[in-house]
Structure formats: C-alpha cells, structure tokens
NUFI-413188 format. One record per atom (N, C-alpha, C): y, z negated, x negated; residue in one letter. Coordinates in steps of 0.001 Angstrom, whole numbers, padded with zeros to 6 digits, always signed. Atoms other than C-alpha are relative to their C-alpha. Last residue first. Example, Ala and Ser with C-alpha at 12.3 -4.5 7.8 and 13.67 -1.06 7.14 Angstrom:
2
-001190+000060+000820S-001060-007140-013670S+001090-000730+000770S-001190+000000-000890A-004500-007800-012300A+001200+000000-000900A
This chain:
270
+000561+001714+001196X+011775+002149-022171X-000850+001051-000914X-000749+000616+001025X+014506+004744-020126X-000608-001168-001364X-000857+001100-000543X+012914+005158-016853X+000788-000849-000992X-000721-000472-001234X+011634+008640-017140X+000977-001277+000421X-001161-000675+000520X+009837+007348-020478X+001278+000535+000766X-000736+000745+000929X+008103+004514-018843X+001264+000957-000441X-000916+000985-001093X+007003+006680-016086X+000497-000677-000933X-001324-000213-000535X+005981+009132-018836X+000316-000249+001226X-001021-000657+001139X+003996+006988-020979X+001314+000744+000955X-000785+001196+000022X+002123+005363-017811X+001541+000788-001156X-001399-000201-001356X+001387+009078-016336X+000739-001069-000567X-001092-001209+000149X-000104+010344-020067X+001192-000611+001312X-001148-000199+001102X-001688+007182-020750X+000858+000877+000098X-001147+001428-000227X-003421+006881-017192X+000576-000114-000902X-001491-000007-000531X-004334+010488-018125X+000303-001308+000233X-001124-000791+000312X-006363+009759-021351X+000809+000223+001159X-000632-000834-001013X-008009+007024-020040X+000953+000684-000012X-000094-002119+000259X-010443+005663-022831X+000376+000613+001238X-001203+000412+000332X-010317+001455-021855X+000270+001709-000508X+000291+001388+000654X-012434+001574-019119X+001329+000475-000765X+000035+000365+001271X-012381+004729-017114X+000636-000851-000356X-001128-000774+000999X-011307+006627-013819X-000177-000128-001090X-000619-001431-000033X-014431+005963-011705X+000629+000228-001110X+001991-001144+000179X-016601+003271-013612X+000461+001136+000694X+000116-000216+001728X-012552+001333-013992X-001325+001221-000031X-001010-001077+000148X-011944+001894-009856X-000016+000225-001680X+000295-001399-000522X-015562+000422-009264X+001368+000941-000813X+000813-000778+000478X-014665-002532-011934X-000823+001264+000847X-000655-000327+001255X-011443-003330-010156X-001210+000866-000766X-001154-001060-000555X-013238-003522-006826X+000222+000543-001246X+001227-000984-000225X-016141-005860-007846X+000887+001151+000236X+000714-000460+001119X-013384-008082-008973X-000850+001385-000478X-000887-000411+000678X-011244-008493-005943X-000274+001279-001894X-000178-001021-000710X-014302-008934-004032X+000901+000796-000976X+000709-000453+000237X-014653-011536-006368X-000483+001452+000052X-000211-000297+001537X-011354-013093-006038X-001083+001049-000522X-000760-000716-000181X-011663-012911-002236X+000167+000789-001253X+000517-000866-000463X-014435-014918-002544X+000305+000901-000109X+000620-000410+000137X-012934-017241-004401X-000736+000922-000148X+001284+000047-000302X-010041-017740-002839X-001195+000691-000587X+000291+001456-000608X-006750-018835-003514X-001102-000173+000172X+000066+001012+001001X-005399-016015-005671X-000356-001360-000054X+000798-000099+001454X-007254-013362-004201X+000301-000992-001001X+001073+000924-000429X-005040-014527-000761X-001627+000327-001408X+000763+000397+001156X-001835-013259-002295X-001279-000707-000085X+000619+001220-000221X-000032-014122+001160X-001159-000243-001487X+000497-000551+001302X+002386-011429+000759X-000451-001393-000329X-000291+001754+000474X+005247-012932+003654X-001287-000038-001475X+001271-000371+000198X+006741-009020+003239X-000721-001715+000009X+000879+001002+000858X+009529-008343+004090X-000994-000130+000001X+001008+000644-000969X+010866-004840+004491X+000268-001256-000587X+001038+001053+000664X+013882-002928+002337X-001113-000064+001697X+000633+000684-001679X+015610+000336+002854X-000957-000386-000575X-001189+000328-001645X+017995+001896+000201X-000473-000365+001061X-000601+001279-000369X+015330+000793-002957X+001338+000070+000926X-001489-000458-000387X+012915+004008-002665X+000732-001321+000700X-000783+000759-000661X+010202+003836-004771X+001318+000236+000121X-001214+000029+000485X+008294+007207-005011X+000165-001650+000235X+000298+000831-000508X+004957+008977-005350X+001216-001006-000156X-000397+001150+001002X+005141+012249-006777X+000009-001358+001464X-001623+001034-001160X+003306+014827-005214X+000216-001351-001105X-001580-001073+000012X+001261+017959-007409X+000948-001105+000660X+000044-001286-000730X-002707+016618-006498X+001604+000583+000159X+001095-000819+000412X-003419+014308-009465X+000294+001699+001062X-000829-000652+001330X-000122+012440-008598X-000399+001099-000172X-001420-000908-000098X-001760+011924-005112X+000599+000556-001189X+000639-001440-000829X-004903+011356-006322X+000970+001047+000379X+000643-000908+001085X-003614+008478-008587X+000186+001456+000379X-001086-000303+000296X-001714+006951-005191X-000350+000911-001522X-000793-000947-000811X-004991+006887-003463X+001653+000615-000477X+000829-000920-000150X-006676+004897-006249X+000338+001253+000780X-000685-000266+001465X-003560+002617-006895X-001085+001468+000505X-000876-000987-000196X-003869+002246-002873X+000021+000596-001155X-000267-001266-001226X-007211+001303-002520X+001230+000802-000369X+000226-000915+001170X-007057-001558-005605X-000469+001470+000892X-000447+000404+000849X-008014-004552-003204X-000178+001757-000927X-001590+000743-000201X-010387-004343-000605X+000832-000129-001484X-000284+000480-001499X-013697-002560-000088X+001209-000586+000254X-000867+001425+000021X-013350+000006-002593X+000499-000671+000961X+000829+000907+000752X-016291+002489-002116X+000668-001115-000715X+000626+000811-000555X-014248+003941+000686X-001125-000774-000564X+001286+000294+000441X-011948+005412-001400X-000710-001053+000457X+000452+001092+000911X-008702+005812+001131X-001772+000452-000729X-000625+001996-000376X-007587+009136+002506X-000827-000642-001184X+001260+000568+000035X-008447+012901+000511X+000936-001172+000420X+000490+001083+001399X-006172+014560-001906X-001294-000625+000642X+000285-000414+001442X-005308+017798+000118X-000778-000969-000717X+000858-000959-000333X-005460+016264+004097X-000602+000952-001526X+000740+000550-000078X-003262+013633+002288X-001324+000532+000441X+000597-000226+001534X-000731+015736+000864X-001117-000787+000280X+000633-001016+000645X-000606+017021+004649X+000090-000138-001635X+001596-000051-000227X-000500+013657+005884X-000287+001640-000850X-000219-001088-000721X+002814+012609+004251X-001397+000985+000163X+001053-001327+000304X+002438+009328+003831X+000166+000949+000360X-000553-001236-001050X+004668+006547+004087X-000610+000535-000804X+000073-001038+000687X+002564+002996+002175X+000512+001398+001083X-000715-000493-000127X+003582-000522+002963X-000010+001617-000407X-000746+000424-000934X+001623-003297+001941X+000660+001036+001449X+000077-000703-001098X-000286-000792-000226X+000466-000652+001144X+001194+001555-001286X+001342-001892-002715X-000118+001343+000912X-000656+000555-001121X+002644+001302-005192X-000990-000872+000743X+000487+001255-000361X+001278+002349-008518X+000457-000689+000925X+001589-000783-000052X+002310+005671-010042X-001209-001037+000032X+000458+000961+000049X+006184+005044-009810X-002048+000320+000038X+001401-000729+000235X+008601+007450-009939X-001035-001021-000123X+000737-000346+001144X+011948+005553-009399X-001264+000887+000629X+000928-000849-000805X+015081+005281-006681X-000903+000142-001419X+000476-001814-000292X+016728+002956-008263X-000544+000332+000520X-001335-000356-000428X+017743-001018-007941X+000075+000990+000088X-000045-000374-001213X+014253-002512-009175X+001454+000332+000947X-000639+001025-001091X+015674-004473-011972X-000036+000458+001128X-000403-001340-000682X+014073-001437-014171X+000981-000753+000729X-000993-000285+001406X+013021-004338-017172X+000890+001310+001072X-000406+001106-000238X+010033-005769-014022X+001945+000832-000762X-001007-001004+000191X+008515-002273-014245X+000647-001340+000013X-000462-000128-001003X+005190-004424-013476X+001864+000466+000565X+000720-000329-000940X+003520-003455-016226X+000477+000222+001746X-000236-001945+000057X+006585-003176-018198X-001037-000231+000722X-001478-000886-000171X+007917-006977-017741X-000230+001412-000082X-000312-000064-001133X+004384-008423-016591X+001703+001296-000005X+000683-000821-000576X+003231-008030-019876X+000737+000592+001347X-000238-001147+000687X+005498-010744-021025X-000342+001687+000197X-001946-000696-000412X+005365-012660-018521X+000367+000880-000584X+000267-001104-001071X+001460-012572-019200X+000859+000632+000719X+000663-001402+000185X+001998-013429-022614X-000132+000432+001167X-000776-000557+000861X+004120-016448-021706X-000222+001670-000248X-000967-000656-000811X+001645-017781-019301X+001345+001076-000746X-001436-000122+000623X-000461-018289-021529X+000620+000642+000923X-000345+001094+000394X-004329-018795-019373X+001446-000357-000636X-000956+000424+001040X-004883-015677-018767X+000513-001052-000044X+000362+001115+000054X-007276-015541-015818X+000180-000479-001409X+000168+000733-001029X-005391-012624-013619X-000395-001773-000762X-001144+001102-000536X-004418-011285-016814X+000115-000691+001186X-000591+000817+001129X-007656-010270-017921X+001395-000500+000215X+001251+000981+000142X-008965-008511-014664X+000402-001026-001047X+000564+000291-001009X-006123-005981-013226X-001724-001260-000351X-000637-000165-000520X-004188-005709-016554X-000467-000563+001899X-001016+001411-000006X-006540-006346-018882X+000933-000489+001083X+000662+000787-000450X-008468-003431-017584X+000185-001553-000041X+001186+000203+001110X-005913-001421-017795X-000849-001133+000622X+000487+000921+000574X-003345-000423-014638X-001020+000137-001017X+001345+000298-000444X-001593+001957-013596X-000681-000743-000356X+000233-000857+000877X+002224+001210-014002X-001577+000084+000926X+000907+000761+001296X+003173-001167-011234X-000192+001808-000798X+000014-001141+000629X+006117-001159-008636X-001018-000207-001179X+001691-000330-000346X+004811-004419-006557X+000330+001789-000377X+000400-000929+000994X+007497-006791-008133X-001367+000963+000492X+001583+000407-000482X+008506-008858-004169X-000344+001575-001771X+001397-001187+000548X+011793-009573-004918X-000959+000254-000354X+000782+000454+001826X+013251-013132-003630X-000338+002069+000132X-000717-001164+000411X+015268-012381+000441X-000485+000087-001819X-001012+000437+000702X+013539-015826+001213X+000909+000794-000677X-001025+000062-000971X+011332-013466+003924X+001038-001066-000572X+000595+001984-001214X+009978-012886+000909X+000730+000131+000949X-000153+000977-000264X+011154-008659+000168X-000879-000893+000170X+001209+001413-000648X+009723-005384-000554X+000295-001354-000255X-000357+001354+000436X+012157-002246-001442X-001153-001007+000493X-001281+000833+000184X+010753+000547-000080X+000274-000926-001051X-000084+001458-000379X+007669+002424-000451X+001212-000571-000592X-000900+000905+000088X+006871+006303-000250X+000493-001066+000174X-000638+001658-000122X+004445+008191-000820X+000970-000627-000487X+001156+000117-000746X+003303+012327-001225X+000307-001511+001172X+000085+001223-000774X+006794+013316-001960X-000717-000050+000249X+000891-000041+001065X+007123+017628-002975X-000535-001884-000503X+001717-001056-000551X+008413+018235+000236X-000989-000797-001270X+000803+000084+000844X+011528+015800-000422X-000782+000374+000074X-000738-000868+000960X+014476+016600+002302X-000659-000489-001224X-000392-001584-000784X+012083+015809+005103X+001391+000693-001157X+001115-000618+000472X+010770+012943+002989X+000222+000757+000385X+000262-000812+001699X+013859+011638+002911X-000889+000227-000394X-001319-001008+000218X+014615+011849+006718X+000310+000062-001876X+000423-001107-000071X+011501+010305+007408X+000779+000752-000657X+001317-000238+000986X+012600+007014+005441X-001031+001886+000328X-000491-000383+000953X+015820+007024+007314X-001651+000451-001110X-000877-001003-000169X+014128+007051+010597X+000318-000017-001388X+001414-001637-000091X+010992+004734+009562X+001271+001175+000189X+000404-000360+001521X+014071+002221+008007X-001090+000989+000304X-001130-001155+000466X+015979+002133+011726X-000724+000738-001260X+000615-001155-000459X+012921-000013+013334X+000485+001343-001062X-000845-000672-000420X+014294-002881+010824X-000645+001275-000021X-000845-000639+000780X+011423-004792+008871X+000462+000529+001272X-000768-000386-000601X+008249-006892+008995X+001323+000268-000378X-001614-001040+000872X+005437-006852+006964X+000700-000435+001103X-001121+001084+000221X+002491-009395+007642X+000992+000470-000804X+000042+000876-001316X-000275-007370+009059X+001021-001307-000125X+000751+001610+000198X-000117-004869+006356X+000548-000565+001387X-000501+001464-000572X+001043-001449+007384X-000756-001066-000097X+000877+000777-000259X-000034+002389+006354X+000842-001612-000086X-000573+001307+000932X+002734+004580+007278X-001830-000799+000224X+000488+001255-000315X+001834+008548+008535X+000087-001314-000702X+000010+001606+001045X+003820+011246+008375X-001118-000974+000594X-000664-000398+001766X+003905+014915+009407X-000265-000991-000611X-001279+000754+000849X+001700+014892+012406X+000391+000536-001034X-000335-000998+000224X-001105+016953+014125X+001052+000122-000321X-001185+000078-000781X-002943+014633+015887X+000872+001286-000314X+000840-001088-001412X-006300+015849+014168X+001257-000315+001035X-000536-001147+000347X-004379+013917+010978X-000823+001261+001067X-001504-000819+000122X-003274+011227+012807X-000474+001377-000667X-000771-000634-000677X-006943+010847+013669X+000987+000607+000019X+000965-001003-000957X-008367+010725+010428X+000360+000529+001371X-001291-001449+000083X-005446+008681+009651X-000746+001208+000075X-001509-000261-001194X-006570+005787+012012X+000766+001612-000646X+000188-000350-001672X-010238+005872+011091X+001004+000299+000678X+000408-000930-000208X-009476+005756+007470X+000062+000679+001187X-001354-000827-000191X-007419+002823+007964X-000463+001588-000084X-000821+000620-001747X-010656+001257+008494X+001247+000609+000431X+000665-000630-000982X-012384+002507+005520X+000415-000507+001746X-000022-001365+000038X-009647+001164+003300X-000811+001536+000827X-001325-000264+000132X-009713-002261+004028X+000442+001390-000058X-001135+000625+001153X-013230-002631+004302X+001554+000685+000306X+000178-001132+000833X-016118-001710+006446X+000730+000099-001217X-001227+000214+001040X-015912-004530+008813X-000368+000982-000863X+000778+000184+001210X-018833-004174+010825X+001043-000508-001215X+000201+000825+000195X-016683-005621+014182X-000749+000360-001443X+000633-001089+001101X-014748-002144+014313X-000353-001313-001045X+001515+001057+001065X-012785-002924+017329X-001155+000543-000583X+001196-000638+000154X-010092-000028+018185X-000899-000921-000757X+000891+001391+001118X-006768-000784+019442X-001447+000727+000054X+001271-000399-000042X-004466+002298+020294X-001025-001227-000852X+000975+000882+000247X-000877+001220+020865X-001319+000448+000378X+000592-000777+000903X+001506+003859+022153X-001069-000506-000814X+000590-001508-000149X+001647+002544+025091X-000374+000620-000734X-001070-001314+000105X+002921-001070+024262X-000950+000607+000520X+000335-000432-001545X+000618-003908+025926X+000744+001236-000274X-000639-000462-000354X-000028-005545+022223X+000026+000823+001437X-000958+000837+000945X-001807-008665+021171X+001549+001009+000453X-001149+000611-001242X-004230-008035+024282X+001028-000336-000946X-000017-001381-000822X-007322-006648+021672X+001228-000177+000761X-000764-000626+000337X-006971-009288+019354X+000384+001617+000432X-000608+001247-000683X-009749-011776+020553X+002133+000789-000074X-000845-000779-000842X-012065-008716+019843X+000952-000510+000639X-000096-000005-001444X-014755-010823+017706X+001420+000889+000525X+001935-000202-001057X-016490-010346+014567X+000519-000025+001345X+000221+001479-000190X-012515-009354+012984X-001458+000284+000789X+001034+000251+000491X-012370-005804+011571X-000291-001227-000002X+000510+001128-000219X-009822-004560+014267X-001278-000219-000784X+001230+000250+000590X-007992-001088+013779X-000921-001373-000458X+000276+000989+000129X-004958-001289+015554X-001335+000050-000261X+001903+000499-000300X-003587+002209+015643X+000054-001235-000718X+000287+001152+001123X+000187+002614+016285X-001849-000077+000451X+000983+000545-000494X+001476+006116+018474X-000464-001103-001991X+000309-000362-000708X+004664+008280+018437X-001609-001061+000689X+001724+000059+000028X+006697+006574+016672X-000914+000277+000769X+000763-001189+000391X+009887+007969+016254X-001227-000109-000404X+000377-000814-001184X+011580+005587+018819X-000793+001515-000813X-000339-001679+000405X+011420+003025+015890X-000369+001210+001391X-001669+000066-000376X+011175-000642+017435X+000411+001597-000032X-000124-000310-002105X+007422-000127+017950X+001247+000168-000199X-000204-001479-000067X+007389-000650+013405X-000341+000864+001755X-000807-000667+000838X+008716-004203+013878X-000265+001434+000151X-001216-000240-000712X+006834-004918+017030X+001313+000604-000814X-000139-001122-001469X+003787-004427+015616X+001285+000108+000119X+000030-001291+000719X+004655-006426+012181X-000088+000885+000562X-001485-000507+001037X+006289-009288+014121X-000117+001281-000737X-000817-000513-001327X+003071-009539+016731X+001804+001042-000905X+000230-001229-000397X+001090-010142+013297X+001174+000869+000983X-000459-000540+001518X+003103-013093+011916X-000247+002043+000586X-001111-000326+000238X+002648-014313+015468X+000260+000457-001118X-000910-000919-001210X-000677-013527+016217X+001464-000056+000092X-001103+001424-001047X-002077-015343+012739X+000673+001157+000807X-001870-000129-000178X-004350-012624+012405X+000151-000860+000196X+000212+001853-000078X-008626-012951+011944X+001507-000790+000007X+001286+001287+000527X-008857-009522+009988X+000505-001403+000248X-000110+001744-000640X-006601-006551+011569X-001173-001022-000426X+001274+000086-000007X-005995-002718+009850X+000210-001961-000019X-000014+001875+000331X-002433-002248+010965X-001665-000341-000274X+001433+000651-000440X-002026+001893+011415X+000356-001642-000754X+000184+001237+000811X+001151+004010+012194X-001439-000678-000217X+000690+001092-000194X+002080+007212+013385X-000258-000829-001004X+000080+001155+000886X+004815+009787+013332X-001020-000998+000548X
C-alpha cells in the first residue's frame, strides 16, 4: 500500500495532520511527498521512514506530480494506491477497512468515502459527469435557485449520501486505487494542470470495465478550501482545464456521458 500528497506552499500543520493521518495505518508501506513549491522548505515536515520527499520545483501540475508517485508504486509492485490532498485527515483504521473491500471487489477501480468539514457538515463531491454548464456556467450563475436546483442530481444531492453508490465522478481529495486498473487505463492527464484530473481518470476507469464507488462506512475530513472560488487565477486555471477535458470528451454531443449519467441516475432510483 502506498500513498502520495502532492505539496504547494502548505500550512505545516493542516499538512502534518494529513501525513500523520494516513502513517497511522500499519499497512502503509511507503508515502510520497511530491513538492511543487519554488523552494524545499518542506522537506523536514516528516522524519517517518516510509516517507519519500521529492522536490519538483517546475510544478507540472496536480496531476503530473502524482504521476511520479504512482509510477513508482506501480514498479513497487502494489495492489493499492490512495491519492491525498494536503488537507484530509481521518482514522489510520479506514485504509484497513477500505483494502478489505477492494479485496472482496476485483472489479473496483476507486474508491472514496464519506467526506466531512471538520464541523461533521457533508462535503457533496459524488457528481454525475459533468456538462459544460455544469463545470463553467454554474460556477457564474447568478440564481441561486437554479443552481440548487441543479445541484440536487448533479451532485446526487436527492441520494442523502447514506449508500454504497456507483458514482462516475469522485473528488480527487481522496482517491483508493487499485494500481492494476491503473497500469490498464493510464494515471492522471497531464494536459490538465489542476482541477478536473480525477473526473478524467475516473471516466477511463469506467471506460476500462471498473466501477468506481462511494463507500459511506468510513468517513475523512476534509477542510476543502475551494480555492477556485477565491482566486482568480485559480479560476482560470480552473477554466482552461474544463475546456481541455470538453476538446477531449466533447461539448455538448457526449453520447457516453449520457449513457453513464442516465444509468447512475437510474441505478439510484431518479
């Protein structure tokens, strides 16, 4: 079992909490710290053993960084691998139970918990796949009404998150992997520098025979800092992203994102 934390400019305690959360698990064999800050001030954050830091001042993006860590895991010669935001934390115990239902689920590419505030609130990050409305037009929707509205099947909201579901849109907060559907599909798209990685990786997976799961008997929190919605920049990035993953999969003509949304909806009763 390994882990990766791809690192940009950390508050060291928020961080230290997300190390030390998934260290707790004695079935980890090794955590990569993949560092895309300009400086290396985050090399000394951890003294564990299994801890592998690796500065990687170009920054490459969000997804080409974690690359580097499951590239290894998968020359390691693992079963699983978790990808990890830098502001999760959660009970060692949940990587044990969480192996132990992918070891009686073969056919499981990903899997993501429950996802907490640390105000115990529910964090909605089960999503359909998205439209272009969806990831660009409701960000700067103005009616709130309509976007609550939306929000209730886009973001399965009408499920009350309480099942085990099918889901074909998971955060990447938090993503268990099972490397050999990943050695099949391919890691992150490294022509999306941030934002909209996982939907892309979780597609692939569908695309390649694994279902992709939420599984609400073991939570995290998450403090899910939403920093696209504060910044600019971020927003932009955000932007340039969405329209790569639309000029791959397609605009508003996407016959399968109709076929998976239709039947995740239908599998879940709407």
């Amino acid at each position: 079992m390994t882990g990766c934390i791809v690192l940009y400019k950390n508050n060291e305690k928020v961080l230290k909490e997300s190390i030390d959360s998934f260290l707790s698990s004695t079935k980890v064999e090794r955590l990569y710290l993949i560092d895309n800050s300009p400086t290396d001030l985050l090399r000394s954050i951890s003294i564990d053993s299994r801890v592998e830091y690796i500065h990687n001042p170009s920054n490459p993006g969000f997804g080409a960084a974690h690359n580097i860590a499951i590239n290894a895991a998968l020359k390691s010669g693992g079963d699983y691998h978790v990808v990890l935001n830098p502001d999760v934390y959660f009970e060692g115990e949940i990587i044990y139970e969480l192996m132990n239902y992918m070891e009686s689920s073969p056919v499981v590419g990903n899997v993501m918990p429950k996802v907490l505030y640390p105000d115990n609130s529910i964090q909605y990050l089960c999503k359909l796949l998205p439209t272009p409305y969806d990831w660009i037009g409701r960000r700067f929707n103005p009616f709130k009404k309509m976007v609550e509205k939306r929000n209730k099947t886009f973001e399965l909201r009408f499920s009350n998150y309480n099942k085990e579901m099918e889901v074909p849109y998971l955060s990447g907060c938090f993503m268990f992997l099972r490397l050999s559907a990943i050695e099949k599909v391919g890691g992150f798209d490294e022509g999306i520098f941030m934002y909209g990685e996982e939907t892309d990786l979780c597609r692939r997976l569908i695309d390649g025979g694994y279902k992709t799961i939420f599984y609400p008997k073991v939570l995290i929190y998450h403090h899910f800092e939403k920093g696209s919605h504060k910044s600019w920049r971020l927003t932009k990035i955000g932007v340039k992203s969405a329209i790569y993953y639309f000029n791959k999969w397609g605009w508003f003509f996407d016959k399968r994102r109709k076929e998976i949304n239709r039947d995740t909806l239908t599998k879940l009763g709407m």
